[in-house]
C-alpha positions as CSV (number, residue, x, y, z in Angstrom):
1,X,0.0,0.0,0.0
2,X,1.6,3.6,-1.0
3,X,1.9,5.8,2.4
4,X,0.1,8.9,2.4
5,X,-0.1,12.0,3.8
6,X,-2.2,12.2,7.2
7,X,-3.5,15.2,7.9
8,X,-6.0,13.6,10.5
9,X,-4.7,11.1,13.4
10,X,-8.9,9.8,13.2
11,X,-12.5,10.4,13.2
12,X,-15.6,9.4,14.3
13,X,-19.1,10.3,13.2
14,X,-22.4,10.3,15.0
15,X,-25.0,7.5,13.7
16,X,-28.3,7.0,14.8
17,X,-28.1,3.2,14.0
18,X,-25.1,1.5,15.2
19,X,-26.0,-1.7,13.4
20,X,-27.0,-0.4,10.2
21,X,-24.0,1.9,9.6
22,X,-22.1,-0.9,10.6
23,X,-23.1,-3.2,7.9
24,X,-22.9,-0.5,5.4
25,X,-19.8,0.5,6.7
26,X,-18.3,-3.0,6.3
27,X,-19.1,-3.6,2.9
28,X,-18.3,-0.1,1.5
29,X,-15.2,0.1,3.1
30,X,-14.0,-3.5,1.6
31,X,-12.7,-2.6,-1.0
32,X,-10.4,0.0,0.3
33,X,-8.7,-2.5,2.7
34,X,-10.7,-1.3,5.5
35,X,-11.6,-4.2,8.2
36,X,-13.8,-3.7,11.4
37,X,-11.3,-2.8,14.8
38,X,-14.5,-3.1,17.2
39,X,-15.4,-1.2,19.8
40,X,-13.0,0.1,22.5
41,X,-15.6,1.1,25.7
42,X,-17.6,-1.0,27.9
43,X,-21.2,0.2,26.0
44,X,-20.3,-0.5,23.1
45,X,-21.5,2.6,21.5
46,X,-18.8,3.1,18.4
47,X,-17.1,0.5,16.5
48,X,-14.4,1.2,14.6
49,X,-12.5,0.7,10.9
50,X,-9.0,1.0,9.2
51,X,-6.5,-0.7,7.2
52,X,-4.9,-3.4,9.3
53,X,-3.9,-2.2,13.1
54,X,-5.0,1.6,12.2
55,X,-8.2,2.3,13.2
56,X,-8.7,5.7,12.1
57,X,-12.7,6.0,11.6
58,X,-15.0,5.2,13.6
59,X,-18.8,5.3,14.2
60,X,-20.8,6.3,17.6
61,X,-24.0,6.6,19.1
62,X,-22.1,8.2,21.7
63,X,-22.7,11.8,19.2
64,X,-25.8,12.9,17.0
65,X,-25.8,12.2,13.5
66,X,-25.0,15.5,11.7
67,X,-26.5,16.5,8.4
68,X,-24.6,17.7,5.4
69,X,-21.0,16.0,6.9
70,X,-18.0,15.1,4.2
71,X,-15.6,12.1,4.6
72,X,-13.3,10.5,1.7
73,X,-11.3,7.9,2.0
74,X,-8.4,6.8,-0.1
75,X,-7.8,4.9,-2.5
76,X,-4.9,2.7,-4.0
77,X,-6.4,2.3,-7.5
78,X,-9.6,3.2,-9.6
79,X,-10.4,-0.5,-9.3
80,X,-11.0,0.4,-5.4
81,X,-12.9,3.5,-6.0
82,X,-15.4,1.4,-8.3
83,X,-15.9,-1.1,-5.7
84,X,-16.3,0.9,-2.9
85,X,-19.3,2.8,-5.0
86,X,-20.3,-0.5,-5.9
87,X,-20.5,-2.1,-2.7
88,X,-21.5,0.7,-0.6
89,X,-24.9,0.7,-3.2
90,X,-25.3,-2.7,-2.4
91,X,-25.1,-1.9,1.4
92,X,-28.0,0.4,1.1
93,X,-26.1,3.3,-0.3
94,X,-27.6,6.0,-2.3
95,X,-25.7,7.5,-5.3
96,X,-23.7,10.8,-4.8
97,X,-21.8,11.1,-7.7
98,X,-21.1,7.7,-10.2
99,X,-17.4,7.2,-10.2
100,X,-15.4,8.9,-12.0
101,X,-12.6,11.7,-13.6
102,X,-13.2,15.0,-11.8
103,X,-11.1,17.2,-13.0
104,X,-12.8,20.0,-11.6
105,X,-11.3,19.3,-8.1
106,X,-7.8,18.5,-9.5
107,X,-6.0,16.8,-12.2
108,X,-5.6,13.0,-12.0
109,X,-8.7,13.5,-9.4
110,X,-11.0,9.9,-9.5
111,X,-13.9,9.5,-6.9
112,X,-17.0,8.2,-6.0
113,X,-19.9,9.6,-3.7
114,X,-22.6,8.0,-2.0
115,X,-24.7,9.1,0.9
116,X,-24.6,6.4,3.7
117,X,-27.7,5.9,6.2
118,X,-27.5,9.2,7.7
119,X,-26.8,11.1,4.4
120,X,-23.3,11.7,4.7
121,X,-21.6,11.8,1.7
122,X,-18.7,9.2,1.7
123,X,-16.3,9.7,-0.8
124,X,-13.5,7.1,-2.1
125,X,-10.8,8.9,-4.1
126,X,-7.8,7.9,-6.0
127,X,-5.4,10.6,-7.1
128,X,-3.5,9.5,-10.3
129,X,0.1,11.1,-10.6
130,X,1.8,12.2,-14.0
């Protein structure tokens, strides 16, 4: 996996169903190389996902769901962008944006969008270089 820049050490984002963002957060995230951490308090309130030991977004009940919120998540390859967008429709996912070349945001720019159960737009981007 290429490293990347990290601008954030990790996030979490208010649900209002832990078990439905859960399973839509399993499958969309997939195909980024994103597997489930679990939960770190005794409640059990948040569970959280990242590529192996990084667990660097999370979900909570712990804080309100919050319209209109923005979160991508890199990717290695188009081939991921395409099946996070695919996956995360099949999870219950409602299309944001088709994957694609958006050269309006930068050169080389490839995403998808999709709104998860809450209706925050969850991106997966792949930034081609050259």
């Amino acid at each position: 996996m290429p490293s990347r820049r990290v601008v954030i050490d990790h996030m979490t984002i208010g649900v209002s169903d832990l078990a439905v963002s859960r399973r839509f957060y399993l499958a969309a995230l997939a195909p980024l190389g994103f597997v489930e951490h679990g939960s770190w308090s005794e409640e059990a309130r948040e569970t959280a996902f990242g590529p192996d030991d990084l667990d660097d977004f999370a979900l909570s009940t712990h804080y309100p769901p919050t319209a209109g919120g923005h979160v991508a998540f890199a990717a290695d390859s188009r081939e991921q962008v395409d099946g996070f967008y695919e996956a995360a429709i099949a999870a219950g996912g409602t299309d944001n944006g088709k994957p694609g070349i958006r050269p309006n945001y930068s050169p080389g720019y490839y995403g998808a969008f999709v709104l998860d159960p809450d209706g925050y737009n969850v991106e997966a981007v792949f930034h081609e270089l050259g």
